[in-house]
PDB file as gemmi writes it, atoms N, CA and C in Angstrom:
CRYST1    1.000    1.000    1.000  90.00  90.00  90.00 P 1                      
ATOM      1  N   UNK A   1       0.834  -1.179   0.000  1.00  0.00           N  
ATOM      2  CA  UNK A   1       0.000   0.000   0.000  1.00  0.00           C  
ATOM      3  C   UNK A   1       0.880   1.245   0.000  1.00  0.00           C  
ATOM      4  N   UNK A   2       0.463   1.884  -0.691  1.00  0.00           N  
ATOM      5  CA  UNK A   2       1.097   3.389  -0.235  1.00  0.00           C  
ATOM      6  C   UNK A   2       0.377   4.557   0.377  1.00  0.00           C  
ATOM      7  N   UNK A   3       0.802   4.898   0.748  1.00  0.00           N  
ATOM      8  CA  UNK A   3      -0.102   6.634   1.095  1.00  0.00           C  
ATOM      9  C   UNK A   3       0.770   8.011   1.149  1.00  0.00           C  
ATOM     10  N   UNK A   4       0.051   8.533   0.705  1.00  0.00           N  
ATOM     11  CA  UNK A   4       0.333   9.946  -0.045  1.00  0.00           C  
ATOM     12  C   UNK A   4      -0.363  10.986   0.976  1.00  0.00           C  
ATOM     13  N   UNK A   5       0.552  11.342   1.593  1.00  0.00           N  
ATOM     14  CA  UNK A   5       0.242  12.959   2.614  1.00  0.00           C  
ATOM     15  C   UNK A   5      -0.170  14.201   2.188  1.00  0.00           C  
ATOM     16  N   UNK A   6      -0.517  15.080   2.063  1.00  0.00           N  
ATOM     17  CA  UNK A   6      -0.602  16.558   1.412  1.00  0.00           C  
ATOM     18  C   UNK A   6      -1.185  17.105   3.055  1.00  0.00           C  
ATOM     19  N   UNK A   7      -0.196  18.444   3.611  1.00  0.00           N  
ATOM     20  CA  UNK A   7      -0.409  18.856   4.794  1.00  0.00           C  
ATOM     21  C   UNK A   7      -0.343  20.474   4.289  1.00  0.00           C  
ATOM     22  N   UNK A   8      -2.180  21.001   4.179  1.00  0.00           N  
ATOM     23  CA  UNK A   8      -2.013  22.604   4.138  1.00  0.00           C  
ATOM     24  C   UNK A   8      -2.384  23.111   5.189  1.00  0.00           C  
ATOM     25  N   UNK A   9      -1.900  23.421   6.330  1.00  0.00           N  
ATOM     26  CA  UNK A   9      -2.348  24.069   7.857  1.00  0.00           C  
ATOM     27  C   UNK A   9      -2.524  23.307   8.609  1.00  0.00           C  
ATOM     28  N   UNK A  10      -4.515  23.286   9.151  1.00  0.00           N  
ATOM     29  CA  UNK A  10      -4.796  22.592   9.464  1.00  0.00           C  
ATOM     30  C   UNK A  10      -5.285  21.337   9.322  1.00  0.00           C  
ATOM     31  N   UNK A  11      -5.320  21.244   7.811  1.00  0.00           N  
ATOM     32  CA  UNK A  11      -6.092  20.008   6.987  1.00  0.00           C  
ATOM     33  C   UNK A  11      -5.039  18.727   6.021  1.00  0.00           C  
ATOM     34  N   UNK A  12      -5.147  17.855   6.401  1.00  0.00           N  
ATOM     35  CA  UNK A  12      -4.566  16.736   6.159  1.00  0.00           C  
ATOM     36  C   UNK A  12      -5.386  15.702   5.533  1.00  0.00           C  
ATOM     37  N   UNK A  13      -4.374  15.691   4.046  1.00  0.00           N  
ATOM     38  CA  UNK A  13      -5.669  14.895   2.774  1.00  0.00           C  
ATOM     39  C   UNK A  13      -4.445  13.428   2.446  1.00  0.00           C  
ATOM     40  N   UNK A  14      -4.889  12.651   3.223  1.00  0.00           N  
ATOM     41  CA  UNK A  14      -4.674  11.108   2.675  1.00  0.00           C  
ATOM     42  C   UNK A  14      -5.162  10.554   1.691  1.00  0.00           C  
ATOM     43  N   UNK A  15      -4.182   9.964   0.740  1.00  0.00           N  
ATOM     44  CA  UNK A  15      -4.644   9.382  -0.544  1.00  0.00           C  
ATOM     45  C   UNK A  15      -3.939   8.064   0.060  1.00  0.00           C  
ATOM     46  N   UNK A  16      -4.707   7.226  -0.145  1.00  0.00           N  
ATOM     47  CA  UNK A  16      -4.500   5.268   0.367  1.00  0.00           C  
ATOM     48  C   UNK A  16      -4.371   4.891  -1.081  1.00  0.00           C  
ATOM     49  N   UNK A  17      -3.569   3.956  -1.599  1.00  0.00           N  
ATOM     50  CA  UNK A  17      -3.206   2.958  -3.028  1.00  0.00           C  
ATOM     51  C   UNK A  17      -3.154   1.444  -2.612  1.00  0.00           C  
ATOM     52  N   UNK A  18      -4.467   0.401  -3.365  1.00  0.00           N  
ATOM     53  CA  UNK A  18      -3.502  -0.949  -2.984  1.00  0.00           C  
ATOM     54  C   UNK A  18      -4.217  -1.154  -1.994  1.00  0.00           C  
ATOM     55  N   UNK A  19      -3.796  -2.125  -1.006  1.00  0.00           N  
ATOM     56  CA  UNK A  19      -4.929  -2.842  -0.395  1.00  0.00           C  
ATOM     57  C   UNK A  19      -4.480  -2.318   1.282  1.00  0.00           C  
ATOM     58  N   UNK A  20      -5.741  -2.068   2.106  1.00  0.00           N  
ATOM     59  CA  UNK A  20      -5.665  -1.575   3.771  1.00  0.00           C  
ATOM     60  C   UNK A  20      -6.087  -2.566   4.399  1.00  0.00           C  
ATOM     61  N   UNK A  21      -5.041  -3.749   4.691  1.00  0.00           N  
ATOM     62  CA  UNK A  21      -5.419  -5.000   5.503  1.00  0.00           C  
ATOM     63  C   UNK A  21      -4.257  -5.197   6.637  1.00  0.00           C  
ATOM     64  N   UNK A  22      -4.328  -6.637   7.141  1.00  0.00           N  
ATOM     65  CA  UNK A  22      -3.506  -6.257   8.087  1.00  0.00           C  
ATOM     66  C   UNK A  22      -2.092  -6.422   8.216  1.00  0.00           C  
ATOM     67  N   UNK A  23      -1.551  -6.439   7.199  1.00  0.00           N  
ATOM     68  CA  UNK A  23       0.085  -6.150   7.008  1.00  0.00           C  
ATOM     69  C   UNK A  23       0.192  -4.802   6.992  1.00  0.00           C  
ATOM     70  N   UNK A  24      -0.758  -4.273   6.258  1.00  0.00           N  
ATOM     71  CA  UNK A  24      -0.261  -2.296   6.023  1.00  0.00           C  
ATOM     72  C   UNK A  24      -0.804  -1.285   6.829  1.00  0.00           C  
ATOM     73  N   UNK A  25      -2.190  -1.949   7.917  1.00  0.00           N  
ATOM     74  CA  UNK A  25      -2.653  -1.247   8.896  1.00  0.00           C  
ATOM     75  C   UNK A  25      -1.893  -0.878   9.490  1.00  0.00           C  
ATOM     76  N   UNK A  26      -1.186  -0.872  10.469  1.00  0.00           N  
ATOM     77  CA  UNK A  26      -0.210  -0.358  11.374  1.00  0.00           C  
ATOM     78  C   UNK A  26       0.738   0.548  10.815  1.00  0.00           C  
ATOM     79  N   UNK A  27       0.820   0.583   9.428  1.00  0.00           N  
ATOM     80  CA  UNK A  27       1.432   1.526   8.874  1.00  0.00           C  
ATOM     81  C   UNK A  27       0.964   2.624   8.715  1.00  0.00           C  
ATOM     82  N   UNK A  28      -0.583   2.562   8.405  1.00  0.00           N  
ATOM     83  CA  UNK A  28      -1.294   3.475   8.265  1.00  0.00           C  
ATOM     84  C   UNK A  28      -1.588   4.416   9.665  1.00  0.00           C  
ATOM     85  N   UNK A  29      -1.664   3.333  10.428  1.00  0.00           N  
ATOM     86  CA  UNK A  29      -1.845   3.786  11.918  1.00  0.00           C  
ATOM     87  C   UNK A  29      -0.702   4.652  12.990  1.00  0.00           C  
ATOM     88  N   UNK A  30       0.440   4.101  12.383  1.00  0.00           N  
ATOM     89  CA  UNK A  30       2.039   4.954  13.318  1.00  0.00           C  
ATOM     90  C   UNK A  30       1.502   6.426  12.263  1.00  0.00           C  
ATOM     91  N   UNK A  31       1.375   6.128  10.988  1.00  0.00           N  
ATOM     92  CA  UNK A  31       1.380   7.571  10.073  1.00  0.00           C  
ATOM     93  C   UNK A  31       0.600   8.619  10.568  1.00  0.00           C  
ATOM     94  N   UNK A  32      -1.022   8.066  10.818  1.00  0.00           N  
ATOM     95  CA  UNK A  32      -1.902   8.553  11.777  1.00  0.00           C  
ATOM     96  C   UNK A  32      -1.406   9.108  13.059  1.00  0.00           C  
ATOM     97  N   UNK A  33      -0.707   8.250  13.704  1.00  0.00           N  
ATOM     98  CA  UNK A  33      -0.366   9.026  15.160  1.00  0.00           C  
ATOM     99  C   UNK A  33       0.670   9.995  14.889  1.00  0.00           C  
ATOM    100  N   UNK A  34       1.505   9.849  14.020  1.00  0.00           N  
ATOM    101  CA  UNK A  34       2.630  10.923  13.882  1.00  0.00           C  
ATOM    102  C   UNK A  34       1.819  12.557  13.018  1.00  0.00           C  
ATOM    103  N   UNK A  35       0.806  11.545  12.552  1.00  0.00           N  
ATOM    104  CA  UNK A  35       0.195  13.297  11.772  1.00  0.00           C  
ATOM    105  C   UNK A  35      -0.763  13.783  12.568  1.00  0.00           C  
ATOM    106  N   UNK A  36      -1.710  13.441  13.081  1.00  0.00           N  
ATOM    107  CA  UNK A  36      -2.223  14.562  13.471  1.00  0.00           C  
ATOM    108  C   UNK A  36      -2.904  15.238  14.109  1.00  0.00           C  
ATOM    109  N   UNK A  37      -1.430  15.174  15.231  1.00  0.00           N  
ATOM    110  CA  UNK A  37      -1.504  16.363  16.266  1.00  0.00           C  
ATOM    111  C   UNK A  37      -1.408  17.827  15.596  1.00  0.00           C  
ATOM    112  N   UNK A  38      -3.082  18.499  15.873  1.00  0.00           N  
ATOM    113  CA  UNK A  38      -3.199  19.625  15.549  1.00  0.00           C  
ATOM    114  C   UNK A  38      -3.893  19.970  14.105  1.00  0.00           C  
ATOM    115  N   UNK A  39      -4.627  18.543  13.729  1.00  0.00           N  
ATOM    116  CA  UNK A  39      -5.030  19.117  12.502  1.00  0.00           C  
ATOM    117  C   UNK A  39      -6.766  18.920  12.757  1.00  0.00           C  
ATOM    118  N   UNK A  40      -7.197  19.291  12.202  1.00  0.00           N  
ATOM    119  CA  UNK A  40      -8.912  19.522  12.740  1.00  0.00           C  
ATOM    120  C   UNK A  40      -9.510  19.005  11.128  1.00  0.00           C  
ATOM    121  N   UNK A  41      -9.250  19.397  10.184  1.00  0.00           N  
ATOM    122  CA  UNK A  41      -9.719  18.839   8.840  1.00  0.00           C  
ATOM    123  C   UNK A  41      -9.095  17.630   8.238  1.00  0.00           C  
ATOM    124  N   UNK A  42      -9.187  16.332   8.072  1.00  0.00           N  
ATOM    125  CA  UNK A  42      -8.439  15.040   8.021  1.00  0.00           C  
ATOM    126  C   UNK A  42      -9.588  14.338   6.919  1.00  0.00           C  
ATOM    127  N   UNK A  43      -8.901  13.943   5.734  1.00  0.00           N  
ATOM    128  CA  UNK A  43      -9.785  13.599   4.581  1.00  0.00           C  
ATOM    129  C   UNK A  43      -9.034  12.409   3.972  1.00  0.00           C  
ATOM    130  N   UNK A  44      -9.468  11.430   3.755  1.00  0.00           N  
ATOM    131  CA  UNK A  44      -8.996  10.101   2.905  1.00  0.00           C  
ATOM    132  C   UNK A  44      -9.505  10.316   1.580  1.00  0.00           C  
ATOM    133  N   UNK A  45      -8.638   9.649   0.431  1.00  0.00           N  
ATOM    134  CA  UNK A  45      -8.664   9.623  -0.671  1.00  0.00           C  
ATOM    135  C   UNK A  45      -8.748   8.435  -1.198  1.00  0.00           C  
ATOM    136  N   UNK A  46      -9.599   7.775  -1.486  1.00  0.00           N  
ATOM    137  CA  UNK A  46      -9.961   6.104  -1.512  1.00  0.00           C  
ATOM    138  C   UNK A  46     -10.252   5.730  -3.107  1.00  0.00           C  
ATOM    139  N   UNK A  47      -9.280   6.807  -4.052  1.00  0.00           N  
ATOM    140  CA  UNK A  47      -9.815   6.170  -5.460  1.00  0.00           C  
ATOM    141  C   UNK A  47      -8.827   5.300  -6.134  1.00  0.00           C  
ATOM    142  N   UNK A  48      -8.101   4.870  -5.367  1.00  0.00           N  
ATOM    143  CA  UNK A  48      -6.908   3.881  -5.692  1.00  0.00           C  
ATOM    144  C   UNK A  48      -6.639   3.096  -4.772  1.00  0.00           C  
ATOM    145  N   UNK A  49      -7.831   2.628  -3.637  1.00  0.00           N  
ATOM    146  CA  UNK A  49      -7.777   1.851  -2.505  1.00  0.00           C  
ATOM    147  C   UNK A  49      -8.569   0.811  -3.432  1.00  0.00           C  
ATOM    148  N   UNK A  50      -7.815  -0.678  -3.098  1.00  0.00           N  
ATOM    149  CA  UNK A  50      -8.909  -1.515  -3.312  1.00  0.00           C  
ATOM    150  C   UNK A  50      -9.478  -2.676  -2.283  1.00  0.00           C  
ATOM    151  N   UNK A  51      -8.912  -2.587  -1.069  1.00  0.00           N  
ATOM    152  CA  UNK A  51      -9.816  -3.366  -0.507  1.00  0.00           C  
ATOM    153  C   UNK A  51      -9.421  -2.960   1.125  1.00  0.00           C  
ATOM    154  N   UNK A  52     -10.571  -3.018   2.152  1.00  0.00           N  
ATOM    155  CA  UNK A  52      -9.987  -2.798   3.363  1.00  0.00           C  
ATOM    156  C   UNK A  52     -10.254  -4.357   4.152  1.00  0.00           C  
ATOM    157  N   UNK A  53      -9.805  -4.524   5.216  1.00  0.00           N  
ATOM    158  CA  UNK A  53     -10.018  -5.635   5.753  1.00  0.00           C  
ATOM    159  C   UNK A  53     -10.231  -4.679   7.346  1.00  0.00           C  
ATOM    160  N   UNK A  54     -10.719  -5.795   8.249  1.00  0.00           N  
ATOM    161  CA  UNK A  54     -10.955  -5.090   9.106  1.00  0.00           C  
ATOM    162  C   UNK A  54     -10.197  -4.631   9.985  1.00  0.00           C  
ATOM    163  N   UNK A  55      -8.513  -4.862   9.985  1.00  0.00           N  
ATOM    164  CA  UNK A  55      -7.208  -4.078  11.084  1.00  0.00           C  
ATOM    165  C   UNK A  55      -7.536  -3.130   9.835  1.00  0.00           C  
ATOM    166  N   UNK A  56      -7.692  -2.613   8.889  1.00  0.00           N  
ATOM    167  CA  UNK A  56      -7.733  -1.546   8.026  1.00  0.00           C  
ATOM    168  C   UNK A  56      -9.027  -0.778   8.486  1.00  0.00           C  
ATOM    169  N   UNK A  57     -10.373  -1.397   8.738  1.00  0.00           N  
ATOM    170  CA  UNK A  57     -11.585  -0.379   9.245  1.00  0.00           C  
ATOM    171  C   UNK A  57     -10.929  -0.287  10.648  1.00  0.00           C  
ATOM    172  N   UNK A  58     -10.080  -0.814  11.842  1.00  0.00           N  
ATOM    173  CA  UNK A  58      -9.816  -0.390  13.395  1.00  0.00           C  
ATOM    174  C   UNK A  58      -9.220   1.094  13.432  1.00  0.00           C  
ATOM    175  N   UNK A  59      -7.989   0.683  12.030  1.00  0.00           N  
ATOM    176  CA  UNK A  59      -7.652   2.026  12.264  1.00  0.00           C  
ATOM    177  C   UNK A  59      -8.282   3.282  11.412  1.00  0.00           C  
ATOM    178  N   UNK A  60      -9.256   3.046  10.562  1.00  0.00           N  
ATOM    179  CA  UNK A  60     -10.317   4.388  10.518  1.00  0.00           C  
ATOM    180  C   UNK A  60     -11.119   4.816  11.458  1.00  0.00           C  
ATOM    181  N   UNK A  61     -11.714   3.744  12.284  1.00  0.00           N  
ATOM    182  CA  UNK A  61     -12.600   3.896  13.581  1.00  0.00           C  
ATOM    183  C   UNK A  61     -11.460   4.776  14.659  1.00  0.00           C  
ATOM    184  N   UNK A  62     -10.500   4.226  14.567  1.00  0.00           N  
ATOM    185  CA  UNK A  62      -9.600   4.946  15.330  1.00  0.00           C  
ATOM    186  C   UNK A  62      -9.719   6.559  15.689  1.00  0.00           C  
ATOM    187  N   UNK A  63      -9.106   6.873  13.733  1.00  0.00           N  
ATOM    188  CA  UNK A  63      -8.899   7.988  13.119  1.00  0.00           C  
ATOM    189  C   UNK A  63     -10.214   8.654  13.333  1.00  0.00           C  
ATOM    190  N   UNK A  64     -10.968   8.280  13.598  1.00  0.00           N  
ATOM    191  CA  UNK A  64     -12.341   8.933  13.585  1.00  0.00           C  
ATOM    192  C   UNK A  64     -12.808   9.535  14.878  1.00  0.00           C  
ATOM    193  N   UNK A  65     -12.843   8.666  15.630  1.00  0.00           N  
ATOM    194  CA  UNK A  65     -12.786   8.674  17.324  1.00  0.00           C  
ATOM    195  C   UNK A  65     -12.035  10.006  17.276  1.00  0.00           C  
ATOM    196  N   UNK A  66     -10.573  10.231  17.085  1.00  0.00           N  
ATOM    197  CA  UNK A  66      -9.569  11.016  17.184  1.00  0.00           C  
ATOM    198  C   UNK A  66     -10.243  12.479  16.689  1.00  0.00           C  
ATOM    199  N   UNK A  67     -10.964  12.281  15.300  1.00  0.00           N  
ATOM    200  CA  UNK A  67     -11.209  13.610  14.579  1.00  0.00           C  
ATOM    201  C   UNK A  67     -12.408  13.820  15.461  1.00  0.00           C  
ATOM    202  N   UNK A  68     -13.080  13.011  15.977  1.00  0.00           N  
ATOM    203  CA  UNK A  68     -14.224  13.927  16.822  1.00  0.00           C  
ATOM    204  C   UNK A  68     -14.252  14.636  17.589  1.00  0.00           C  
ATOM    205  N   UNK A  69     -13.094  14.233  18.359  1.00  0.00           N  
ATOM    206  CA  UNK A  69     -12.807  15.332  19.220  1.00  0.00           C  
ATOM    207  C   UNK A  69     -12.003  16.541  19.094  1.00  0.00           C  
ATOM    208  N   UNK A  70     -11.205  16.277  17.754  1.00  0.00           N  
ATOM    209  CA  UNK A  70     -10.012  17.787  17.246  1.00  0.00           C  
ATOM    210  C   UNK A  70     -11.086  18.333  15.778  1.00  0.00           C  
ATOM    211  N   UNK A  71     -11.890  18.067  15.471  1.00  0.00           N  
ATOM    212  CA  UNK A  71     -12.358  18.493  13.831  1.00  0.00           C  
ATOM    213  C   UNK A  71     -13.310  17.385  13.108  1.00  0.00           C  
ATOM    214  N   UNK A  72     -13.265  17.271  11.936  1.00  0.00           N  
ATOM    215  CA  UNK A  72     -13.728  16.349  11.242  1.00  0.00           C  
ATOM    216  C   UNK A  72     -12.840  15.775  10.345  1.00  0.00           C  
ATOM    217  N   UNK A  73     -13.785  14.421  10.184  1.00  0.00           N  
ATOM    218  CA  UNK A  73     -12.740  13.373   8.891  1.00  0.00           C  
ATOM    219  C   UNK A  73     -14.021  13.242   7.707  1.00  0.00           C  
ATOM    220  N   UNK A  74     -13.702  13.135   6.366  1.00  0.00           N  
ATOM    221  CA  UNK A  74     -14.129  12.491   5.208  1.00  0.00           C  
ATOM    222  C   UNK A  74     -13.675  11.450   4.703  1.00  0.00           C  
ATOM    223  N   UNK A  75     -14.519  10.889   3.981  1.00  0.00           N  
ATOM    224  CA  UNK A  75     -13.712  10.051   3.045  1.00  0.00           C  
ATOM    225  C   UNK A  75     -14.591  10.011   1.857  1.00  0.00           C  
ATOM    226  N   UNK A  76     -13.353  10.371   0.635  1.00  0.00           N  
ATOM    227  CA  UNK A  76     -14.025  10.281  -0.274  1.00  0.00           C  
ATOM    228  C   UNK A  76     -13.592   9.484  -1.344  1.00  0.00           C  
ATOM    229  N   UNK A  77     -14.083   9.377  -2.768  1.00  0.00           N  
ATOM    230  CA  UNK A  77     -13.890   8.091  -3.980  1.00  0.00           C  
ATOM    231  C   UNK A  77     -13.821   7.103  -3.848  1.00  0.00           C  
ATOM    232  N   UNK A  78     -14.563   6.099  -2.696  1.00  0.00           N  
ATOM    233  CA  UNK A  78     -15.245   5.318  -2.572  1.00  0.00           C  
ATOM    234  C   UNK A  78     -15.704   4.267  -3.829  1.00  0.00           C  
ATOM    235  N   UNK A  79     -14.708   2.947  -3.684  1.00  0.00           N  
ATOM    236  CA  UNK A  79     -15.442   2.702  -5.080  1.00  0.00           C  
ATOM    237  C   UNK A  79     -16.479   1.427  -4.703  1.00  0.00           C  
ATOM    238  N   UNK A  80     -17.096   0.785  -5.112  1.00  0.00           N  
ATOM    239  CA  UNK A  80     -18.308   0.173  -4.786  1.00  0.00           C  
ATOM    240  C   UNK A  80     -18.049  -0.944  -3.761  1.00  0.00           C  
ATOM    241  N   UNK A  81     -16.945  -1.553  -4.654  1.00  0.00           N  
ATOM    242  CA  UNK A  81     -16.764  -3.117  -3.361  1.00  0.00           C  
ATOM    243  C   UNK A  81     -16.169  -2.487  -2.286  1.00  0.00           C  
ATOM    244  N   UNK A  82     -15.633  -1.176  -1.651  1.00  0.00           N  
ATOM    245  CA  UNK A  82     -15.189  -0.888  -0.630  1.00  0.00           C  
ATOM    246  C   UNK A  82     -16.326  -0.382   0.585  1.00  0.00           C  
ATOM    247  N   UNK A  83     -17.321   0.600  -0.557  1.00  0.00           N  
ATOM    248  CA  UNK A  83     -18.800   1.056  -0.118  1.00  0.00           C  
ATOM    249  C   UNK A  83     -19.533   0.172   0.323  1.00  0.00           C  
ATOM    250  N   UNK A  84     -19.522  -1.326   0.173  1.00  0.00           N  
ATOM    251  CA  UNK A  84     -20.477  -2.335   0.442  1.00  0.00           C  
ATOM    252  C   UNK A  84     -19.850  -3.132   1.410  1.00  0.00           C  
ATOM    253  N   UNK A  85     -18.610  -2.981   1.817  1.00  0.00           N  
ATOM    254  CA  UNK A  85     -17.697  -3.270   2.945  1.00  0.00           C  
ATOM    255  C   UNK A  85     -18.534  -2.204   4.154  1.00  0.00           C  
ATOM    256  N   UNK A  86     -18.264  -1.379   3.942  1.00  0.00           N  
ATOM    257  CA  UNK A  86     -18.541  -0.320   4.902  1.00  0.00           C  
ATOM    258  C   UNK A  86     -20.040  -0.354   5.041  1.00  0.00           C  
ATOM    259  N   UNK A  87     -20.990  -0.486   4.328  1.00  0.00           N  
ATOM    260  CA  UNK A  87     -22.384  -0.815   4.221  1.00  0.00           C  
ATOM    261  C   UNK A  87     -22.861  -2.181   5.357  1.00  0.00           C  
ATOM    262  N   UNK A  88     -21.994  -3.345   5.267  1.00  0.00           N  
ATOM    263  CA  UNK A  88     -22.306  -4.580   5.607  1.00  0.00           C  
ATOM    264  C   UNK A  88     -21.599  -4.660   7.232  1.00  0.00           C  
ATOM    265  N   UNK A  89     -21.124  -3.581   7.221  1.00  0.00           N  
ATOM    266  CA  UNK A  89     -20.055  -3.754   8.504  1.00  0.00           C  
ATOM    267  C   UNK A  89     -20.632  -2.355   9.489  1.00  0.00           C  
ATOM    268  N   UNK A  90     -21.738  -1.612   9.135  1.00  0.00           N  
ATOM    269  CA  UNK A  90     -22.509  -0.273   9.797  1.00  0.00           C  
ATOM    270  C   UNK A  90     -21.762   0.911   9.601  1.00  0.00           C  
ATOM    271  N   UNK A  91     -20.511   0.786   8.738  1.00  0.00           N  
ATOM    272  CA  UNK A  91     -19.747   2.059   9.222  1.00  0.00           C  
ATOM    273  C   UNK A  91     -20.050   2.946   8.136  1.00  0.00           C  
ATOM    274  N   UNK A  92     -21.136   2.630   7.622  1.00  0.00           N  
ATOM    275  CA  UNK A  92     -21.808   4.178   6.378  1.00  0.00           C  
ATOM    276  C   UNK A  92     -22.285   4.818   7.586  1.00  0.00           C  
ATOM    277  N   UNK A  93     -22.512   4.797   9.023  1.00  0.00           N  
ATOM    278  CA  UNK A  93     -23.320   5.000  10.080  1.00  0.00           C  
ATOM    279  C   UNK A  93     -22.109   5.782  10.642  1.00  0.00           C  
ATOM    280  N   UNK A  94     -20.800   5.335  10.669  1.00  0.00           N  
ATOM    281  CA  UNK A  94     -20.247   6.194  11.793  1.00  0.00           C  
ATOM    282  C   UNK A  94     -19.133   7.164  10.870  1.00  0.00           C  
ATOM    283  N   UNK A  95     -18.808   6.943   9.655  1.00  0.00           N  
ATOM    284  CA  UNK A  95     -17.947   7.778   9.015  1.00  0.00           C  
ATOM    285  C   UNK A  95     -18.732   8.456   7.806  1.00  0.00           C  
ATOM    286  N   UNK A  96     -17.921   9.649   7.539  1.00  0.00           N  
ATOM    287  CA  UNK A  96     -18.687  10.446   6.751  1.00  0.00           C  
ATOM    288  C   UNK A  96     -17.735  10.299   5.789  1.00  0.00           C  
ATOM    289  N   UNK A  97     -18.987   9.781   4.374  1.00  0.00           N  
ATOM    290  CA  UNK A  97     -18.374   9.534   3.153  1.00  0.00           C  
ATOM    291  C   UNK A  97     -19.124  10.159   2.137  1.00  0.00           C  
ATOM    292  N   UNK A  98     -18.247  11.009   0.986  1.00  0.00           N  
ATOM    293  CA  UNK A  98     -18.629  11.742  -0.007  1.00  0.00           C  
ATOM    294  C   UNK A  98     -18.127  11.409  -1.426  1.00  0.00           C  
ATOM    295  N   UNK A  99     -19.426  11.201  -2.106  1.00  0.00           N  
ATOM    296  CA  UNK A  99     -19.299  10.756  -3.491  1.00  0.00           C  
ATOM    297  C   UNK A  99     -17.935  11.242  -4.363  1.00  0.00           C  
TER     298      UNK A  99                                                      
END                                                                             
């Protein structure tokens, strides 16, 4: 997997590539803890993600938990088999996702 940072101020836009399971979770997750202290706007970029597994949804639930209390998180480009992950698992319910 890769991920791609872009840091303007307060807002921090993650682009995810490749698959968020549990070899690359924790990667995603140290990246998470090292970014962001102090950012209030936190947005995923999911149009080159292709599959999450669920150490990949712990640490969005994580990330989320985290943004509720400093700002908000998005996630957006969502492509269908990831949307129906998140559909089957309640978390269209706890994360905010935009077409």
């Amino acid at each position: 997997m890769n991920i791609k940072k872009e840091q303007n101020g307060t807002e921090l836009k993650i682009s995810l590539e490749g698959r968020l399971d549990t070899t690359t979770a924790p990667e995603l997750e140290s990246e998470l803890k090292a970014s962001l202290d102090g950012i209030s706007e936190l947005s995923f970029d999911f149009e080159s993600l292709e599959y999450v597994s669920s150490a990949g949804l712990r640490v969005l639930l994580a990330a989320q938990k985290t943004m509720n209390r400093q700002g908000k998180m998005v996630i957006k480009n969502v492509k269908p088999e990831i949307m129906e992950i998140f559909e089957v698992t309640g978390f269209v319910d706890i994360l905010t996702i935009e077409e």
